[in-house]
Chimera marker file (.cmm) of the C-alpha trace (Angstrom):
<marker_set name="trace">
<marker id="1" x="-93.842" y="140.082" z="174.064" r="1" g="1" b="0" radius="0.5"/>
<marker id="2" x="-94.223" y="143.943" z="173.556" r="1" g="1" b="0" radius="0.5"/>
<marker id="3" x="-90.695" y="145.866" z="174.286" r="1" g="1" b="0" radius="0.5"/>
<marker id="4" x="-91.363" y="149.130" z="176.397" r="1" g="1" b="0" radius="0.5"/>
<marker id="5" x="-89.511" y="151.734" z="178.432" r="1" g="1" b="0" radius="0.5"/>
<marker id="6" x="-90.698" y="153.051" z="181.752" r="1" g="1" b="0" radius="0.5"/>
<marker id="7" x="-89.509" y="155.477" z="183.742" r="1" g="1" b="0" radius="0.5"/>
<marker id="8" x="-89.553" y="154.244" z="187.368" r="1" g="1" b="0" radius="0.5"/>
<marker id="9" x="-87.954" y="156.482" z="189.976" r="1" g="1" b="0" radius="0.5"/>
<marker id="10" x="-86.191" y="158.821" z="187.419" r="1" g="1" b="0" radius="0.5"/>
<marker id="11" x="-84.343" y="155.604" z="185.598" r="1" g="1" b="0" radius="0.5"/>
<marker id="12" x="-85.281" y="154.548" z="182.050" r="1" g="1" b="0" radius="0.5"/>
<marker id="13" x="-86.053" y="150.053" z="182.384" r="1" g="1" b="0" radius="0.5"/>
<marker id="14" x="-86.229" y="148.502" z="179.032" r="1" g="1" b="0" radius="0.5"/>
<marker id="15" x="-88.928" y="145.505" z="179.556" r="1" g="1" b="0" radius="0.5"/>
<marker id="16" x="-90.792" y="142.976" z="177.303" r="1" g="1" b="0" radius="0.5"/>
<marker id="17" x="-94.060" y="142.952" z="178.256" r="1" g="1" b="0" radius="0.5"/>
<marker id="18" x="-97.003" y="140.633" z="177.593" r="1" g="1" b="0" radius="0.5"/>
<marker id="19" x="-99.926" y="142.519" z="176.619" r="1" g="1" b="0" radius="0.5"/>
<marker id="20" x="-102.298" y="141.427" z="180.185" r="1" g="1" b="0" radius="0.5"/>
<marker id="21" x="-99.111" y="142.635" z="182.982" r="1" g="1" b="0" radius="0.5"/>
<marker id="22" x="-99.770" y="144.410" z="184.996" r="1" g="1" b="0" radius="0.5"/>
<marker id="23" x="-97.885" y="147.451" z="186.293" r="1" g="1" b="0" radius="0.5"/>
<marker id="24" x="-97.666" y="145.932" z="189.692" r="1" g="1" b="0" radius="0.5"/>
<marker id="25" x="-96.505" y="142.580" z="188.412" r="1" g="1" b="0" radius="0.5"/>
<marker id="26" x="-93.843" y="144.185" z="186.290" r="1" g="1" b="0" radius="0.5"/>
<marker id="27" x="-92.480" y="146.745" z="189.067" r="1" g="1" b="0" radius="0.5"/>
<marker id="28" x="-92.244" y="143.483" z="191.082" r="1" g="1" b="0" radius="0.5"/>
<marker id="29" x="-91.460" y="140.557" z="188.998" r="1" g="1" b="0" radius="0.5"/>
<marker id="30" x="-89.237" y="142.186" z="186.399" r="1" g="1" b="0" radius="0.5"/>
<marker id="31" x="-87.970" y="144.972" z="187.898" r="1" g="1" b="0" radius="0.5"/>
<marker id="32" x="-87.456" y="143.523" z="191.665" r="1" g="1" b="0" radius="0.5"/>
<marker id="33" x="-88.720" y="146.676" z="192.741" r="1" g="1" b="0" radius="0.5"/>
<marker id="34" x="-90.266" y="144.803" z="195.992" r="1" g="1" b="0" radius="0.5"/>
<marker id="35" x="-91.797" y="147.902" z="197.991" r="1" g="1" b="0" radius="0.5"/>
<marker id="36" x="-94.831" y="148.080" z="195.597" r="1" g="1" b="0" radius="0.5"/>
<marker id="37" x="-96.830" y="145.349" z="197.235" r="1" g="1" b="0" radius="0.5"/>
<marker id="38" x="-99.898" y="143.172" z="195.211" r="1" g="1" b="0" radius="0.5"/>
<marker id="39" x="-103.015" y="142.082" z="197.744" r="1" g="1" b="0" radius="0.5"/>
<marker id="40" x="-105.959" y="141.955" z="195.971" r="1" g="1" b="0" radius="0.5"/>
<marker id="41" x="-105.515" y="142.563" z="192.598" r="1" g="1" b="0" radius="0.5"/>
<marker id="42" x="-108.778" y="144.220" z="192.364" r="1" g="1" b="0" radius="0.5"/>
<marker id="43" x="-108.074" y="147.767" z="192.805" r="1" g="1" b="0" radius="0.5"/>
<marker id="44" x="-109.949" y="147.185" z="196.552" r="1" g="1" b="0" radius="0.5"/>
<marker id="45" x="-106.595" y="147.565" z="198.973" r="1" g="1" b="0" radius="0.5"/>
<marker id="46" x="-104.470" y="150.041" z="198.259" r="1" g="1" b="0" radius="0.5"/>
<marker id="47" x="-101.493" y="148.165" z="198.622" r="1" g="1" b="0" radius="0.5"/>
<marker id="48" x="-100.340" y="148.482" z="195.109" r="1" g="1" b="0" radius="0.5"/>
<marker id="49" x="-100.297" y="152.288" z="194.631" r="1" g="1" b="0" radius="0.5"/>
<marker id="50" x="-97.597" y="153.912" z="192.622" r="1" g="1" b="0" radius="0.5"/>
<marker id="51" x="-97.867" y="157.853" z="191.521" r="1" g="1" b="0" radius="0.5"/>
<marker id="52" x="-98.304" y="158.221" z="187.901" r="1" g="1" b="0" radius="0.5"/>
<marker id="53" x="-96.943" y="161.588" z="186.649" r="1" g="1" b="0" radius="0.5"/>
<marker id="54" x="-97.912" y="162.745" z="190.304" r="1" g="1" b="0" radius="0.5"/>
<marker id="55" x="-100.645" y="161.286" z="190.972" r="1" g="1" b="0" radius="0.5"/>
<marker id="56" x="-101.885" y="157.961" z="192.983" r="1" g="1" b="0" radius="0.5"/>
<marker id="57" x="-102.633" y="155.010" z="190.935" r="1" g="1" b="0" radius="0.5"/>
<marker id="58" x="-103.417" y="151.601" z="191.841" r="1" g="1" b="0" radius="0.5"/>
<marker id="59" x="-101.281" y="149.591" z="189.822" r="1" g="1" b="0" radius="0.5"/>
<marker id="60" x="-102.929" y="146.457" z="189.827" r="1" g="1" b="0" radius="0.5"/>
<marker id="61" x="-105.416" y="147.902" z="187.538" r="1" g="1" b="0" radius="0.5"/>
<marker id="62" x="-102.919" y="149.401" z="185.244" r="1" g="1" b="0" radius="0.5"/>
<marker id="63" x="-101.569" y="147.629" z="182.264" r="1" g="1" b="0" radius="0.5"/>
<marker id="64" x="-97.328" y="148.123" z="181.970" r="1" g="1" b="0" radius="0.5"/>
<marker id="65" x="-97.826" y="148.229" z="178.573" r="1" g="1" b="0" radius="0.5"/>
<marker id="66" x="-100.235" y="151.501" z="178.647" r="1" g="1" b="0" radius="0.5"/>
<marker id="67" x="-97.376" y="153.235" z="181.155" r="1" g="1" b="0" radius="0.5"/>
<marker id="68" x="-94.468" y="154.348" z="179.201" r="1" g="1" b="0" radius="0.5"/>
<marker id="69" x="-95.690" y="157.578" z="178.910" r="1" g="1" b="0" radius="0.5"/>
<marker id="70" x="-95.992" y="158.665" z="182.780" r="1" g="1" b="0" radius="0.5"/>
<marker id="71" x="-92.955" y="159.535" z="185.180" r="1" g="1" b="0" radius="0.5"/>
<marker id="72" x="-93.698" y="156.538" z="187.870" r="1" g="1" b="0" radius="0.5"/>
<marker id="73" x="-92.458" y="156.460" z="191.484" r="1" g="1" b="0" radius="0.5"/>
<marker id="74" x="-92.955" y="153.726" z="193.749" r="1" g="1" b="0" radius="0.5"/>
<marker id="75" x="-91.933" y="154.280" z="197.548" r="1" g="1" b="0" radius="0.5"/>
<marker id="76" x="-88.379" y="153.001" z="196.396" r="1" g="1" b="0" radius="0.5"/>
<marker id="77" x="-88.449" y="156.453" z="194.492" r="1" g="1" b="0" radius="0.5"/>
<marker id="78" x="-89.023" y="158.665" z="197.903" r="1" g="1" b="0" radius="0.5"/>
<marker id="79" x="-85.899" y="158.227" z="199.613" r="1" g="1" b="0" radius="0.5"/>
<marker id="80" x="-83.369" y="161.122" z="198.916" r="1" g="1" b="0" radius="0.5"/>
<marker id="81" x="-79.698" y="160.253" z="198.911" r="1" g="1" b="0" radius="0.5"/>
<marker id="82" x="-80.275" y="157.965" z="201.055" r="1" g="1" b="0" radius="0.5"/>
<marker id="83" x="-82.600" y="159.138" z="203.976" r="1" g="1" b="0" radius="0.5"/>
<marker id="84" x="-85.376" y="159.011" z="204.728" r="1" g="1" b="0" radius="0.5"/>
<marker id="85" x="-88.860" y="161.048" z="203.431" r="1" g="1" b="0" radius="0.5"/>
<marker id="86" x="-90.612" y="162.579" z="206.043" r="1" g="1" b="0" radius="0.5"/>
<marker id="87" x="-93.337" y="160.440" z="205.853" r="1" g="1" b="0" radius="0.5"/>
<marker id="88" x="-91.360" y="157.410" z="205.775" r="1" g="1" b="0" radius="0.5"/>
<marker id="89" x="-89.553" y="158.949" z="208.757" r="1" g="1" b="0" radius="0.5"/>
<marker id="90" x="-93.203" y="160.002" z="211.008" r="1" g="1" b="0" radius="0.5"/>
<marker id="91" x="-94.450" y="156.406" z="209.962" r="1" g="1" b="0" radius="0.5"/>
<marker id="92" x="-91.572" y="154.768" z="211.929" r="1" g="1" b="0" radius="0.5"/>
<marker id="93" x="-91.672" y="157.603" z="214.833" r="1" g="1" b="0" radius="0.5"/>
<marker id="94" x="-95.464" y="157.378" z="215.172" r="1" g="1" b="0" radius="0.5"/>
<marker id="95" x="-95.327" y="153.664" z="214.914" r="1" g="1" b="0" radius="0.5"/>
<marker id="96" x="-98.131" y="154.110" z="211.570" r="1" g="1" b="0" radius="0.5"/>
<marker id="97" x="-97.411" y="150.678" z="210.487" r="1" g="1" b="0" radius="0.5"/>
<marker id="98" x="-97.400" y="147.022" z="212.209" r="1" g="1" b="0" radius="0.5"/>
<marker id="99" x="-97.119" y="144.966" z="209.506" r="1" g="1" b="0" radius="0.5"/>
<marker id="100" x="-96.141" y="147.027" z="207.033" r="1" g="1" b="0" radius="0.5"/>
<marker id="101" x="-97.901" y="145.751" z="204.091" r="1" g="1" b="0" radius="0.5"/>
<marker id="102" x="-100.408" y="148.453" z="203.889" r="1" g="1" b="0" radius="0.5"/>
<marker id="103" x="-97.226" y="151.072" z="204.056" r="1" g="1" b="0" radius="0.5"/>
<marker id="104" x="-95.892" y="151.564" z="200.669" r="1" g="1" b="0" radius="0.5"/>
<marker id="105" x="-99.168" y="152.059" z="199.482" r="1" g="1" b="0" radius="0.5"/>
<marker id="106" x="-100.372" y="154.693" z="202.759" r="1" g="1" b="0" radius="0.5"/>
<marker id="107" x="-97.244" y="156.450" z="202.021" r="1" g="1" b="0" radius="0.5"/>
<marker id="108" x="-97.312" y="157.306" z="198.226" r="1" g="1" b="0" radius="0.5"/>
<marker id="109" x="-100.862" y="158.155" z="198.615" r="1" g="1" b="0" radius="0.5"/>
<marker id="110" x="-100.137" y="160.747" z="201.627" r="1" g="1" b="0" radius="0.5"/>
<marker id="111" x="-96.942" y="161.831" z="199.211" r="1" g="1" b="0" radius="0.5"/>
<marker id="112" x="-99.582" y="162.845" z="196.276" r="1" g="1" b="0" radius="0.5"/>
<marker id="113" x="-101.695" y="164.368" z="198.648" r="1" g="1" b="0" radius="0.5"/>
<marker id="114" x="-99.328" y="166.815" z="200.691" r="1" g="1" b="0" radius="0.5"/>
<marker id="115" x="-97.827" y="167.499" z="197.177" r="1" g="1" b="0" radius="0.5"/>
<marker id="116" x="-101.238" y="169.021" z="196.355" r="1" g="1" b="0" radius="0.5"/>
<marker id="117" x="-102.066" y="170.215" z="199.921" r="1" g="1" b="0" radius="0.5"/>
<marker id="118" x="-98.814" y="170.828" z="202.419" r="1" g="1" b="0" radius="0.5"/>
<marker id="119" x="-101.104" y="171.358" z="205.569" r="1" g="1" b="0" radius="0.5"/>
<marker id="120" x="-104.017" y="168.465" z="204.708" r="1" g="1" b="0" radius="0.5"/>
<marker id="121" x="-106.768" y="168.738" z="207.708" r="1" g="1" b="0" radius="0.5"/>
<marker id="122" x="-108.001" y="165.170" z="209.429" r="1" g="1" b="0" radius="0.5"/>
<marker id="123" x="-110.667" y="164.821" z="206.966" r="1" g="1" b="0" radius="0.5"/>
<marker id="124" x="-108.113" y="165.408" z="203.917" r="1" g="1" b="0" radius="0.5"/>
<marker id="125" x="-106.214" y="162.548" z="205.036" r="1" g="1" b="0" radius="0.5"/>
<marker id="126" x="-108.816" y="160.312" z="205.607" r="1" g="1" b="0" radius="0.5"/>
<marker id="127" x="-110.029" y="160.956" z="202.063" r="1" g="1" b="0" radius="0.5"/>
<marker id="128" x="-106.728" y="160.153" z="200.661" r="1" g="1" b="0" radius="0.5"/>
<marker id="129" x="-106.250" y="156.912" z="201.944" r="1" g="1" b="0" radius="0.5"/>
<marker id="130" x="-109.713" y="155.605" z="201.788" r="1" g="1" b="0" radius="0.5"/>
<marker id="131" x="-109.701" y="153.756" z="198.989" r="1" g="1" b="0" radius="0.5"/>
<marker id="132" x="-106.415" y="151.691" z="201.269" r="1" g="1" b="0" radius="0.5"/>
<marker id="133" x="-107.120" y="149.166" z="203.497" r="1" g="1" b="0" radius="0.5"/>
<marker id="134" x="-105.078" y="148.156" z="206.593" r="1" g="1" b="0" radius="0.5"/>
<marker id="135" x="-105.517" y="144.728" z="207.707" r="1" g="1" b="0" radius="0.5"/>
<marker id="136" x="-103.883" y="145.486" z="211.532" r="1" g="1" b="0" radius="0.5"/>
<marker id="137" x="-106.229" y="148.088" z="212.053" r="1" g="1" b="0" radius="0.5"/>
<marker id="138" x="-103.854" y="151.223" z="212.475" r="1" g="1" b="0" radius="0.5"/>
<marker id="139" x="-105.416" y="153.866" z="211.200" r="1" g="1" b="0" radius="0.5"/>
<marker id="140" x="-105.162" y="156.338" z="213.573" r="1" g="1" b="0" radius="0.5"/>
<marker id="141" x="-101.629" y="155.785" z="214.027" r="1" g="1" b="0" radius="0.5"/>
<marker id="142" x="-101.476" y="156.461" z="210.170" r="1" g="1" b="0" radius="0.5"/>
<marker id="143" x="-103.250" y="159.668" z="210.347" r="1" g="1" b="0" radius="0.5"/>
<marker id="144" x="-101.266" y="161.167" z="213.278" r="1" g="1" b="0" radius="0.5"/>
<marker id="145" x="-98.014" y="159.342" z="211.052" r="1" g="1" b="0" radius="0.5"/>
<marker id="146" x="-99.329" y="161.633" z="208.204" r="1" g="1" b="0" radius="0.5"/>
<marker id="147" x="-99.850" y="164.915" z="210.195" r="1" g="1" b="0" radius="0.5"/>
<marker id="148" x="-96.160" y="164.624" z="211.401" r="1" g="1" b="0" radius="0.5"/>
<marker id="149" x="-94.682" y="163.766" z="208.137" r="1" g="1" b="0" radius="0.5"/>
<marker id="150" x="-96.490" y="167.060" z="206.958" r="1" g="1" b="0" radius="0.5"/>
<marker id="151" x="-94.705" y="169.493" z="210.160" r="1" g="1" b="0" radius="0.5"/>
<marker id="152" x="-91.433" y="167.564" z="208.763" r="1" g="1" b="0" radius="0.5"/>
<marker id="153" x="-91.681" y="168.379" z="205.381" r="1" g="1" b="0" radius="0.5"/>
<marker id="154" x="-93.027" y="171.754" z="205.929" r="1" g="1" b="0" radius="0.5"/>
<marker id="155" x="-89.569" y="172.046" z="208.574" r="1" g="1" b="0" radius="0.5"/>
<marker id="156" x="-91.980" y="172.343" z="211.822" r="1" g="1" b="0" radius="0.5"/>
<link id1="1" id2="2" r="1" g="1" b="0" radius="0.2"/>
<link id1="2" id2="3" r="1" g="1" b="0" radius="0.2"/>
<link id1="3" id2="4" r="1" g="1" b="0" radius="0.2"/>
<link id1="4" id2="5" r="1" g="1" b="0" radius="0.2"/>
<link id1="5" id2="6" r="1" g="1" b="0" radius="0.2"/>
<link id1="6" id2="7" r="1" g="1" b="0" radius="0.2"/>
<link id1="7" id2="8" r="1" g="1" b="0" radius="0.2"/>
<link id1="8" id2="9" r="1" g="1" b="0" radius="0.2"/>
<link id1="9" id2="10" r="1" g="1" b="0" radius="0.2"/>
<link id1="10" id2="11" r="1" g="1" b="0" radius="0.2"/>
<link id1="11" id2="12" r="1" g="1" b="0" radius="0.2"/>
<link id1="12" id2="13" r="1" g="1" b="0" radius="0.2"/>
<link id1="13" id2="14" r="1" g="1" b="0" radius="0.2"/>
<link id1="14" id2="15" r="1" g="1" b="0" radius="0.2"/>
<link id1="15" id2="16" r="1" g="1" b="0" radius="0.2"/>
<link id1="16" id2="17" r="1" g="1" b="0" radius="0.2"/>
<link id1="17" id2="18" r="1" g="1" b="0" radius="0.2"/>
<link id1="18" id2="19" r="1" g="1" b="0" radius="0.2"/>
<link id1="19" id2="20" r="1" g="1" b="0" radius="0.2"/>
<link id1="20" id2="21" r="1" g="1" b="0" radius="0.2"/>
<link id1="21" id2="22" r="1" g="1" b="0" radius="0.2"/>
<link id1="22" id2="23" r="1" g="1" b="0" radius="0.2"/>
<link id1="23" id2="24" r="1" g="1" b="0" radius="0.2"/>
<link id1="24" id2="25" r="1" g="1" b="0" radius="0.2"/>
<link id1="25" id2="26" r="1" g="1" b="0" radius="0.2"/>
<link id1="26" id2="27" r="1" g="1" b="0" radius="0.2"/>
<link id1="27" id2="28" r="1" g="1" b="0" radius="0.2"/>
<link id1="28" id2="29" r="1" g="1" b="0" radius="0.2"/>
<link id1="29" id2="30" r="1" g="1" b="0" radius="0.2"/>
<link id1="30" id2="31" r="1" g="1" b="0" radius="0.2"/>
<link id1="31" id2="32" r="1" g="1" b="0" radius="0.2"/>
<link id1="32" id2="33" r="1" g="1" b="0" radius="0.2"/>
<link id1="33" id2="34" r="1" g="1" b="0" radius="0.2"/>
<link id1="34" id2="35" r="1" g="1" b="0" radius="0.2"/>
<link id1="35" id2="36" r="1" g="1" b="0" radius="0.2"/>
<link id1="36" id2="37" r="1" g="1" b="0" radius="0.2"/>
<link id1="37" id2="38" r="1" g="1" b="0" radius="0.2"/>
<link id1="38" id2="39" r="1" g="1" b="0" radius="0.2"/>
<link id1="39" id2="40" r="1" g="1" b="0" radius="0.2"/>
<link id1="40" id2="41" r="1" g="1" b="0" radius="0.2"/>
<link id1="41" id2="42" r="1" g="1" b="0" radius="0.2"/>
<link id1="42" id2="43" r="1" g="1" b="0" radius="0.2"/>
<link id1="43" id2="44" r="1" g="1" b="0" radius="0.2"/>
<link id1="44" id2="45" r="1" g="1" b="0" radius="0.2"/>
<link id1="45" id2="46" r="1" g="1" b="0" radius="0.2"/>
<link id1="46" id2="47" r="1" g="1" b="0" radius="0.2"/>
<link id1="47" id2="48" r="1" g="1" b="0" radius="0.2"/>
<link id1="48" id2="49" r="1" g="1" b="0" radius="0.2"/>
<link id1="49" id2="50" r="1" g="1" b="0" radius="0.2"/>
<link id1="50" id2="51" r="1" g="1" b="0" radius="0.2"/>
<link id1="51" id2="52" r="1" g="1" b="0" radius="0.2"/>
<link id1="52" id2="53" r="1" g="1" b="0" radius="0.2"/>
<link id1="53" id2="54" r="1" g="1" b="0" radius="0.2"/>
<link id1="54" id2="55" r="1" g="1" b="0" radius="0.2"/>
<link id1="55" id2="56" r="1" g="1" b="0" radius="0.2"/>
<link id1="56" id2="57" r="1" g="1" b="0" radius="0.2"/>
<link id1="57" id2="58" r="1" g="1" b="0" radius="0.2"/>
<link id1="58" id2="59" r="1" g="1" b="0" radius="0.2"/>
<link id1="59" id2="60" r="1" g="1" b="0" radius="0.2"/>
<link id1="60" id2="61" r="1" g="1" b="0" radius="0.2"/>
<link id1="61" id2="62" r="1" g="1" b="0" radius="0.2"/>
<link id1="62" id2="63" r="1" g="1" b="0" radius="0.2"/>
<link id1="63" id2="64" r="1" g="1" b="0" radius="0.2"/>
<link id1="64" id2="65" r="1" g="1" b="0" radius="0.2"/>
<link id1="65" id2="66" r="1" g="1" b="0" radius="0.2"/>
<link id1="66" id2="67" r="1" g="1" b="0" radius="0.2"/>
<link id1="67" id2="68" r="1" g="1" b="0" radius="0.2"/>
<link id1="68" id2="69" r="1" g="1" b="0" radius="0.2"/>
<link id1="69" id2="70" r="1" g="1" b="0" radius="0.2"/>
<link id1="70" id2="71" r="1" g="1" b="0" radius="0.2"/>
<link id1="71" id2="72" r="1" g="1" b="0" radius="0.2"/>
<link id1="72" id2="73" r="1" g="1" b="0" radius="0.2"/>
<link id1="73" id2="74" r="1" g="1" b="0" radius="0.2"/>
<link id1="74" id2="75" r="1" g="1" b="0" radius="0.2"/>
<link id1="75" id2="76" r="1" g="1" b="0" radius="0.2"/>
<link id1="76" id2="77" r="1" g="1" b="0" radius="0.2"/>
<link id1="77" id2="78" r="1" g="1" b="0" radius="0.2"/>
<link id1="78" id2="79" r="1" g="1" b="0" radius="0.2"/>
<link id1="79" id2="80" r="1" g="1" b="0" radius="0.2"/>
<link id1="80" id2="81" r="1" g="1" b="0" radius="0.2"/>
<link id1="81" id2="82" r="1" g="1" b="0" radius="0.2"/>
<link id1="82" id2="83" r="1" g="1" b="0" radius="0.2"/>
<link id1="83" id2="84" r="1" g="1" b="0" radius="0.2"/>
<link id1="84" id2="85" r="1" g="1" b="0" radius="0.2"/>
<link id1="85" id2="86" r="1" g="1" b="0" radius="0.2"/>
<link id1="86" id2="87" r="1" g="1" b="0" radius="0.2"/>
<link id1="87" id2="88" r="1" g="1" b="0" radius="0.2"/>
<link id1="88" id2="89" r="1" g="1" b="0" radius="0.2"/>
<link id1="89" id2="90" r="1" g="1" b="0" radius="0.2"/>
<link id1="90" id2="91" r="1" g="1" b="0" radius="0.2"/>
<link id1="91" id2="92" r="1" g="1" b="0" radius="0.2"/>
<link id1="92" id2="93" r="1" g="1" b="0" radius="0.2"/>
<link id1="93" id2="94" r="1" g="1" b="0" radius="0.2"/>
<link id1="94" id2="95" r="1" g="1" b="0" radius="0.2"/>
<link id1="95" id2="96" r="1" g="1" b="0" radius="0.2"/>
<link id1="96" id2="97" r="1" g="1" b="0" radius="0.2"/>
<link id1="97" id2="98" r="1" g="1" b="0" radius="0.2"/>
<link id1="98" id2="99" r="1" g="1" b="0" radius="0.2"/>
<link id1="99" id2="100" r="1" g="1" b="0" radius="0.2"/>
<link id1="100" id2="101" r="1" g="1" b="0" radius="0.2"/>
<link id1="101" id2="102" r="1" g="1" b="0" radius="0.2"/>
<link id1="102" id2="103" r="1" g="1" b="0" radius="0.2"/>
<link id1="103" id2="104" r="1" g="1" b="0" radius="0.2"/>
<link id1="104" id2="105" r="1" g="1" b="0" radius="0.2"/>
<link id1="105" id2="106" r="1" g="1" b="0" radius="0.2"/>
<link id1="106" id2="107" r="1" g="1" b="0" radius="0.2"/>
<link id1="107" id2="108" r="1" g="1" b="0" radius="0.2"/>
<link id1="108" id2="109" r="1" g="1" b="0" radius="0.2"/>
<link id1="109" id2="110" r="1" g="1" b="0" radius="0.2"/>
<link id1="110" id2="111" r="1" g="1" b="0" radius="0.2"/>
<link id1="111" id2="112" r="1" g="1" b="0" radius="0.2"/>
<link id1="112" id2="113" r="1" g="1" b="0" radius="0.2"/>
<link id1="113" id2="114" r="1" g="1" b="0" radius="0.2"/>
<link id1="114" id2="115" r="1" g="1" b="0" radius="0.2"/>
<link id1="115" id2="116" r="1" g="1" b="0" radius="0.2"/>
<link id1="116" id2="117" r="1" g="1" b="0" radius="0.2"/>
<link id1="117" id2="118" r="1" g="1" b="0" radius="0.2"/>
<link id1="118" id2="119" r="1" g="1" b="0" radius="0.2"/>
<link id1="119" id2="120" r="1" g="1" b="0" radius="0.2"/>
<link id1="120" id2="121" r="1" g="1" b="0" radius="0.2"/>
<link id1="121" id2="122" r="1" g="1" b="0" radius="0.2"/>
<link id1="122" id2="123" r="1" g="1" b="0" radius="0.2"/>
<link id1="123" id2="124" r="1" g="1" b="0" radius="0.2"/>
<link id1="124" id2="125" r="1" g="1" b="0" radius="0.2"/>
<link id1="125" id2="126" r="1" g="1" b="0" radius="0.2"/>
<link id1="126" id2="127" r="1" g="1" b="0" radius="0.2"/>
<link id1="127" id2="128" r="1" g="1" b="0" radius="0.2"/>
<link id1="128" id2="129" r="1" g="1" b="0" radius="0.2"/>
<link id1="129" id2="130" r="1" g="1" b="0" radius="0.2"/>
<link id1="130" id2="131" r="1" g="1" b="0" radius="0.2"/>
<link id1="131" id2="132" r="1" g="1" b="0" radius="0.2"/>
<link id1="132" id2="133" r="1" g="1" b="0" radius="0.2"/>
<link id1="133" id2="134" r="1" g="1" b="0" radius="0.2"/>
<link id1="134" id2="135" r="1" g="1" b="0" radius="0.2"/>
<link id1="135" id2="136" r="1" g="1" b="0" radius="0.2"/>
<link id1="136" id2="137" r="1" g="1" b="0" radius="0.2"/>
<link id1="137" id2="138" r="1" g="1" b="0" radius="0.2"/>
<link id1="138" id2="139" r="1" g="1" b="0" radius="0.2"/>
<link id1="139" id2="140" r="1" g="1" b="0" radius="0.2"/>
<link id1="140" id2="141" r="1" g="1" b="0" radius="0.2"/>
<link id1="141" id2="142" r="1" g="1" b="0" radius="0.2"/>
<link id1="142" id2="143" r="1" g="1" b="0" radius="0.2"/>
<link id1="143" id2="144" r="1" g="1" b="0" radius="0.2"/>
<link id1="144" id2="145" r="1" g="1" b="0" radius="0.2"/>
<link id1="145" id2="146" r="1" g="1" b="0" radius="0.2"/>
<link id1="146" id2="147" r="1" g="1" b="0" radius="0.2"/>
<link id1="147" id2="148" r="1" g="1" b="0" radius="0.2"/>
<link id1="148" id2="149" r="1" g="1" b="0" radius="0.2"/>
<link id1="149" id2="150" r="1" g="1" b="0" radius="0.2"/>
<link id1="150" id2="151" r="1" g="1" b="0" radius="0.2"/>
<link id1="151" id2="152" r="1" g="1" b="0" radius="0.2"/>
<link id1="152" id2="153" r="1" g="1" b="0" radius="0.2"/>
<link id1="153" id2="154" r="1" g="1" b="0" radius="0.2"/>
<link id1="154" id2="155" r="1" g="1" b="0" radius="0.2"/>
<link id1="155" id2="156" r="1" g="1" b="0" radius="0.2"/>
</marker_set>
């Protein structure tokens, strides 16, 4: 076992890690951060996806003990004092999710991309989550859920 620190969600977690974790199994399994979900393991769903220092990340395909060095945020991270981001907030309004086990993973993509682009066009979107897959088929309702949580964060 390999001792690290990571810095999940602007807090400092002291874990022993074997060298072959993942990040997604440690956000999980040690760290009961639950939102970050595991599907495929492969780095083919999306469901996984964490930003690293900003940007998106599958996590399944990161090692833990290669991560001490980014500023990580899983969805648990988005939430401000207790309410809601504005994407979390247009995914429930637009009804973006049926499932929800897509969601984390939709959402903290969509977070890194309005963070580079606050007024992403259709195509910008659809770019962003492509590499995430969404077993219930919503992907228009995620798109239009993405457009809104853009007006909301811009204060439109």
């Amino acid at each position: 076992m390999h001792p690290i620190t990571l810095n999940i969600n602007g807090e400092k977690h002291e874990v022993s890690v074997r060298p072959h974790w993942s990040l997604a199994y440690v956000i999980r399994e040690k760290l009961g951060l639950t939102g970050t979900k595991t599907g495929c393991e492969m780095g083919t769903c999306g469901s996984c996806t964490v930003l690293l220092d900003g940007k998106p990340y599958f996590s399944c395909l990161r090692m833990a003990i290669d991560s001490g060095s980014y500023a990580i945020t899983t969805i648990e991270g988005l939430d401000a004092d207790g309410k809601l981001h504005p994407l979390q907030q247009a995914f429930i309004e637009e009804h973006g999710m049926q499932c929800g086990f897509c969601t984390p993973g939709m959402i903290i993509a969509a977070k890194a991309l309005l963070d580079e682009n606050p007024v992403p066009a259709e195509l910008d979107i659809r770019e962003a989550i492509g590499g995430h897959l969404c077993r219930c088929g919503t992907y228009m309702r995620i798109v239009k859920s993405i457009q809104k949580g853009a007006r909301i964060a811009r204060g439109n």
